[in-house]
C-alpha positions in Angstrom: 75.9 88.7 127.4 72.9 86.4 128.0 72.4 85.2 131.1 72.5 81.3 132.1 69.9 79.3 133.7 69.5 76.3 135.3 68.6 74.6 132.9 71.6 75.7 130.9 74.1 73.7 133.4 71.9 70.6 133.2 69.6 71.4 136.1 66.0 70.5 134.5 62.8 68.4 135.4 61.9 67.8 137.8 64.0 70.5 139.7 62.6 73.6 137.2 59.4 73.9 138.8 61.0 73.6 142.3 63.4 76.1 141.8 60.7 78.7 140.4 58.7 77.8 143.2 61.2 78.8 146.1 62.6 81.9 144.2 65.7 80.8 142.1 65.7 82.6 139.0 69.2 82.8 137.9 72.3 80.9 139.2 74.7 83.0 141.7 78.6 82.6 140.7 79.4 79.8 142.8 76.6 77.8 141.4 77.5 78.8 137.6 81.2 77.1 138.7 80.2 74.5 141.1 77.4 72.6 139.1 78.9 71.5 136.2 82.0 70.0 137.9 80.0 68.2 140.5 77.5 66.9 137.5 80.0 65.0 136.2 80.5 63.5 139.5 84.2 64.8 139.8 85.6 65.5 143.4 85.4 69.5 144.0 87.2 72.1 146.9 85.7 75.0 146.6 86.2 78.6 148.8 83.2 80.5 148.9 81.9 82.8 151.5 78.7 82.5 153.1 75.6 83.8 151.2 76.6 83.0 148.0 74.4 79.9 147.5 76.6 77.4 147.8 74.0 74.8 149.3 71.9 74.7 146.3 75.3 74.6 144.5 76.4 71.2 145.8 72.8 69.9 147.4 70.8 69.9 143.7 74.0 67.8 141.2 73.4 65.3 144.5 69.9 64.9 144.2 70.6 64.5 140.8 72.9 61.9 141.0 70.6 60.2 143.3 67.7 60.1 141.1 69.4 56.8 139.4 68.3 53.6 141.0 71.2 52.6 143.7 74.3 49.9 143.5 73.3 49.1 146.9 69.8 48.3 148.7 69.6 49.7 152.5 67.7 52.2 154.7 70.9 54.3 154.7 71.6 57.1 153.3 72.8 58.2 149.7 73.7 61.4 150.1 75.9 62.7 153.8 76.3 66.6 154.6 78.5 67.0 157.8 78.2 70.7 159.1 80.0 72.5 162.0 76.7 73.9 163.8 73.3 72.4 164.3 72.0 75.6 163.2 73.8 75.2 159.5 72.7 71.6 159.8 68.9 72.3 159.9 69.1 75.1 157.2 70.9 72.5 154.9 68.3 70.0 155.8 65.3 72.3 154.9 66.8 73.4 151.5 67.2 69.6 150.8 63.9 69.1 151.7 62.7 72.2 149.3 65.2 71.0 146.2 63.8 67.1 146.5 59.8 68.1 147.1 59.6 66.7 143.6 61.5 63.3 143.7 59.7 60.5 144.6 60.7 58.6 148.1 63.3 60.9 149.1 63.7 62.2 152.6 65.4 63.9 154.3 67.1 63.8 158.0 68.7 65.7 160.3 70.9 64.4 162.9 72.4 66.7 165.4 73.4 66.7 169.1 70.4 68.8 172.1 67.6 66.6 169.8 65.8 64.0 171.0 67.4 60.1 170.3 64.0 58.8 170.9 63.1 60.8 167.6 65.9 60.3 166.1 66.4 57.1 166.3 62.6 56.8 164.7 63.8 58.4 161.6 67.2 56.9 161.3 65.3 53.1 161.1 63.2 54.1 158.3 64.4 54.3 154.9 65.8 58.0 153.7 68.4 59.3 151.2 70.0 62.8 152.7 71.3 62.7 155.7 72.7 66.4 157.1 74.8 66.0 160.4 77.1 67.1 162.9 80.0 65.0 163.3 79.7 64.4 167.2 76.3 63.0 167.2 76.9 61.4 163.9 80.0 59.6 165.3 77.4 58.7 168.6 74.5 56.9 166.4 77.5 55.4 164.6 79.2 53.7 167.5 75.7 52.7 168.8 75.2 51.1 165.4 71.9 52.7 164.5 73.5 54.2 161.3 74.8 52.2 157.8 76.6 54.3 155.5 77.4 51.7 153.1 75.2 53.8 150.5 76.4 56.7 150.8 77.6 58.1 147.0 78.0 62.0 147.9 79.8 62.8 150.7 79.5 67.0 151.6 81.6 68.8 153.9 80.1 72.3 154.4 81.9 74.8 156.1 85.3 72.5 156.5 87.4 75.4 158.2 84.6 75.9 161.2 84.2 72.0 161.5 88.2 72.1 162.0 88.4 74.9 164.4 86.0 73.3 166.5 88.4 70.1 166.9 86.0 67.7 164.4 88.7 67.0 161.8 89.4 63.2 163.9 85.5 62.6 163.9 85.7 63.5 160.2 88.1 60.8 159.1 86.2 58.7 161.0 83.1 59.1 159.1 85.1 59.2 155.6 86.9 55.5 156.6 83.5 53.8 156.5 81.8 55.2 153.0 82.9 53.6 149.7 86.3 54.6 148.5 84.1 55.5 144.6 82.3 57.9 146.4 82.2 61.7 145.3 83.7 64.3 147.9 83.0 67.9 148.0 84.5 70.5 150.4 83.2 73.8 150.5 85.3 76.1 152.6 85.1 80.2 153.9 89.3 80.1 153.8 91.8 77.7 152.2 93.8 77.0 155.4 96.3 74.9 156.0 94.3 72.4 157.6 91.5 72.2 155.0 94.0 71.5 152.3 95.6 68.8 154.7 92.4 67.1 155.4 90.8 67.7 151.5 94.5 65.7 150.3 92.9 63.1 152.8 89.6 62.6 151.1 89.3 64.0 148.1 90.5 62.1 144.8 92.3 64.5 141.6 89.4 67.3 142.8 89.3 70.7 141.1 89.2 73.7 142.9 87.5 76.7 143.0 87.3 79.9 144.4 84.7 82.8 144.6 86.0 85.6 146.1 84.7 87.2 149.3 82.3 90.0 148.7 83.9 93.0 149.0 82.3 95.4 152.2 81.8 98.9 149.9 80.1 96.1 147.6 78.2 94.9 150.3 74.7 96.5 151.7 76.4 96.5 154.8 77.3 100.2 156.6 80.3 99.6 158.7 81.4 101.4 161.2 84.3 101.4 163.9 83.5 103.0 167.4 86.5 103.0 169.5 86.0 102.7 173.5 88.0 103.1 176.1 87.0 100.4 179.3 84.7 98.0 179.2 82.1 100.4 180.8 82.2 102.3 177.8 81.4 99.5 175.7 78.3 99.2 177.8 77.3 102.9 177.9 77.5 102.6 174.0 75.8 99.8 173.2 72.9 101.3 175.4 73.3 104.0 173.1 73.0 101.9 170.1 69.8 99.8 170.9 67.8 103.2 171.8 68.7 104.1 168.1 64.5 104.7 166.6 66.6 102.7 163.6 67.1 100.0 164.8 64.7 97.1 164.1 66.4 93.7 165.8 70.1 93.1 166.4 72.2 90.9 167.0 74.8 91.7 169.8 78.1 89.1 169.4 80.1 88.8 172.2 83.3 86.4 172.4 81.9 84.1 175.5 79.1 82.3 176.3 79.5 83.2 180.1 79.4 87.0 178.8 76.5 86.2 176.5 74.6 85.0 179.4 75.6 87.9 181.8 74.9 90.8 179.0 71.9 89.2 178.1 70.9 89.5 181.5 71.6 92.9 181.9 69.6 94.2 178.9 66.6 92.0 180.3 67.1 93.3 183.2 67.3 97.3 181.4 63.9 96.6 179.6 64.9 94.9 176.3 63.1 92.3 174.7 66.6 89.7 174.4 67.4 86.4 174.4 70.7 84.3 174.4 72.0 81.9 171.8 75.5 79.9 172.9 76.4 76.7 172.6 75.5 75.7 176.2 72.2 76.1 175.9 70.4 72.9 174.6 68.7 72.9 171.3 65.5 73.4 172.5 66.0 76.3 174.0 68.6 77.4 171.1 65.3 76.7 169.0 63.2 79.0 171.0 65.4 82.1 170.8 65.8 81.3 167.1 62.2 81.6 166.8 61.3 84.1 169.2 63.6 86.4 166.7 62.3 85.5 163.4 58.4 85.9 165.2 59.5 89.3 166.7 59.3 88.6 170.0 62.7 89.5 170.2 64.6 92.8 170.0 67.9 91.7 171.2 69.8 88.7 170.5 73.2 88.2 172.3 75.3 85.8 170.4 79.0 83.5 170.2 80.2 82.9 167.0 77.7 80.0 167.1 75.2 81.9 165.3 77.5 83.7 162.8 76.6 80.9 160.6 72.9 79.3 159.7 71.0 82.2 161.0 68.3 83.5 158.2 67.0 86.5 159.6 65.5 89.3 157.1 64.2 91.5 159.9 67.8 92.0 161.4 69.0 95.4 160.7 72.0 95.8 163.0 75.2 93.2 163.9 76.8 94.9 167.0 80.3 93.6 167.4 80.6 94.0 171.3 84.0 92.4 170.8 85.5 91.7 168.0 85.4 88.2 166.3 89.3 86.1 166.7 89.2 85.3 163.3 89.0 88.1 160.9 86.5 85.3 158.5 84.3 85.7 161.6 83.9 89.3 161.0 82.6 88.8 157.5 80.1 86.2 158.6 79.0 87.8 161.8 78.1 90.8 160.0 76.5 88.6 157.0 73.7 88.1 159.7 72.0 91.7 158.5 71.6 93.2 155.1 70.2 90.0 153.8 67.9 89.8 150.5 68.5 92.9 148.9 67.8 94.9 152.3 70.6 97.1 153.9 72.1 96.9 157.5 74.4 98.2 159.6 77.6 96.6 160.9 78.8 98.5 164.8 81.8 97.3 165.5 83.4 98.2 169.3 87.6 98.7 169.2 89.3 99.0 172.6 93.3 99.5 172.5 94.1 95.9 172.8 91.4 95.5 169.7 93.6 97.4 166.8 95.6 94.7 165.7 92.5 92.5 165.1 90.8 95.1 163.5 93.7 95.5 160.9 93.3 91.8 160.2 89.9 92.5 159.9 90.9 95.3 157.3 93.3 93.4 155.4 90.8 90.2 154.8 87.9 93.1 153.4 89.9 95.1 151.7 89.3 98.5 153.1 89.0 100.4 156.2 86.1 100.4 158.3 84.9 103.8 158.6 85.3 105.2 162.3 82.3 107.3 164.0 81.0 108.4 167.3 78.0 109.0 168.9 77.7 112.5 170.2 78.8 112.4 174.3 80.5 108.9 174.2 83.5 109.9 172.2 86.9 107.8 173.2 89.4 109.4 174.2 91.6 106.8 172.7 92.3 107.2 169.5 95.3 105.2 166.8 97.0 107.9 165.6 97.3 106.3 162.4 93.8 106.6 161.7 93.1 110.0 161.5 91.9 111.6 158.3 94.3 112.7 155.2 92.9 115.9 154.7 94.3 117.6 158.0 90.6 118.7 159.5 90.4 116.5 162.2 88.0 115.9 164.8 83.7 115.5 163.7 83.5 115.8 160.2 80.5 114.0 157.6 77.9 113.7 159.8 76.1 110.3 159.4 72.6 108.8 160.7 72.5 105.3 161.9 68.7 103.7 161.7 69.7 100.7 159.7 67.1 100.5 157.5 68.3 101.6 154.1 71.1 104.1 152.9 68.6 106.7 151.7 67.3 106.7 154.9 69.9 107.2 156.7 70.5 111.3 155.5 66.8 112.2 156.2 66.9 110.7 159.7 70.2 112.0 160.3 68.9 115.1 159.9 65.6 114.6 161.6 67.6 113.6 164.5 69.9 116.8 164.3 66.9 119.1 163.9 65.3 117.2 167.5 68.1 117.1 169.1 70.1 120.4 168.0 72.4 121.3 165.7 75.5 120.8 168.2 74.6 117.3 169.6 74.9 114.9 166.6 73.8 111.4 167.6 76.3 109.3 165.3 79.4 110.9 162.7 82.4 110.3 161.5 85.2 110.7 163.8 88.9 110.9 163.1 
């Protein structure tokens, strides 16, 4: 079957050239369903997970619909993008900024709290079309009366399930009460809860829905594996273990506090590890820094809250170490997003304590498979579920399996490279029942 283009769902001049440019041959799944709906300017709630290219799927049938001369004269904004994380708000802003680099007049601001108002209130008084925000500071610039959203024809909620688990859904209606009732509405969503339906019934007028389905993880170019522990100074001991791997390039190392991101990231510094820490205490400066200080090299190590399980672009990343597992099993799936990005392959650790199974069944259940559980040679658990031992009665070490996370082919010849440097009894990382 031939394959579609752009321009075959109506996305032409002057966006052709742009999309060549930035490396958008042929439209991904959610844009091939997306586009059309939105180009006929009909409301749209659509499930996708992340990586699938959903912001060019809404963000270019906006600009589009922009390009007509507006109802309304104002400095304020045409299109509005609310996102859950400053981080996601700044990658949506930069891809709107790529998309529109050939329209005339149209600009592009971000608006997010740890940023300068001085700056911000700069670019808010001139004129521009896209605004991408988080609700807080959104709803902050609103009550001081430095924002009109009288113009606004798109409104975008991106990543509607994170926004409501973080408490915004109040702020949210807030925002929707003062745009124009003809407005178009799109909600793109990583789950279908109960409160994103409740809140889309809200806002939305007759939309269609849609749903891509979530990658599945032997689809994935994502190695997963389980290592179970058994005190929280094993988890330590192992993920010591881990980040003297030769394999490892950079990693990310999520932990479920920002107290305990601070402290861990402490104590790696403090080991000899190139490491930073990204929470959502820190301010957006130094949020910015770490961010950059990754991409650059500079760092080795960073040590994470879900905060960065979303908007983080990171090629070079070739591990996601799970130091405890994420409360939602959506988490998991994004967290480990964070590595095998662009074609390249990574490697998903996982840690699984006692009081861990449960989650990790979730976990199971959502991917739809089990996570294959290894060890590292002299840091095996003694706990182990009974449940997951292997079918074929052999128990114990079996498939031995290398972990540099740079590729599946390379994983056998280091394995064995390893084995051969280290002995033939004192396997680094396999498969344990």
């Amino acid at each position: 079957m031939t394959s579609r283009t752009f321009a075959d769902l109506g996305i032409v001049a002057p966006f052709d050239a742009t999309l060549a440019r930035m490396g958008y041959t042929e439209p991904t799944p959610v844009q091939l369903q997306a586009i059309p709906i939105l180009l006929e300017g009909l409301d749209l709630i659509a499930s996708a997970p992340t990586g699938t290219g959903k912001t060019a799927a809404f963000m270019l049938p906006a600009l589009i619909r922009i390009m007509c001369d507006a109802g309304r004269r104002g400095r304020g904004p045409r299109i509005l993008v609310l996102t859950p994380t400053r981080e996601l708000a700044q990658q949506v802003a930069k891809a709107s900024q790529g998309f529109s680099r050939g329209m005339q007049r149209t600009t592009t601001v971000c608006v997010t709290g740890g940023e300068s108002y001085q700056v911000q209130n700069r670019l808010l008084a001139a004129p521009h079309e896209v605004l991408v925000a988080t609700p807080g500071r959104l709803m902050d610039q609103m009550n001081q009366g430095r924002i009109d959203l009288g113009r606004v024809e798109v409104l975008v909620l991106d990543e509607a399930d994170r926004m409501l688990d973080m408490g915004f859904a109040d702020d949210v209606l807030a925002i929707a009460k003062l745009l124009s009732a003809d407005r178009q509405t799109v909600c793109f969503t990583a789950t279908l809860s109960r409160a994103v339906r409740d809140i889309a019934g809200r806002l939305l007028r007759d939309p269609r829905w849609m749903e891509v389905e979530h990658a599945r993880a032997d689809d994935a170019a994502i190695d997963q594996h389980v290592l179970y522990v058994d005190s929280f100074e094993h988890r330590n001991r192992l993920l010591e273990a881990c980040l003297a791997d030769e394999g490892l390039g950079q990693a990310i190392v999520f932990t479920s506090t920002k107290a305990h991101a601070e402290q861990l990231a402490g104590q790696l510094g403090d080991a000899g590890h190139a490491v930073d820490a990204l929470h959502g205490d820190l301010n957006q400066r130094q949020r910015t820094r770490a961010l950059n200080r990754l991409r650059r090299g500079d760092c080795r190590v960073l040590v994470a809250t879900d905060v960065a399980a979303r908007g983080i672009d990171v090629l070079t990343v070739t591990h996601v170490i799970n130091f405890n597992l994420p409360k939602f099993a959506e988490d998991y799936v994004h967290r480990i997003g964070r590595t095998g990005r662009a074609g390249a392959s990574g490697q998903a650790l996982s840690f699984v304590g006692r009081d861990d199974v449960f989650t990790l069944r979730r976990i199971e259940h959502f991917i739809g498979r089990k996570v294959q559980v290894s060890a590292i040679g002299g840091l095996e658990a003694r706990f182990k579920p009974v449940e997951r031992r292997p079918s074929d009665g052999k128990g114990g070490a079996f498939r031995k399996t290398g972990f540099g996370g740079k590729g599946r082919g390379r994983e056998a010849a280091g394995g064995a490279e390893r084995s051969q440097r280290r002995g033939a009894g004192s396997a680094r990382w396999r498969d344990a029942a």
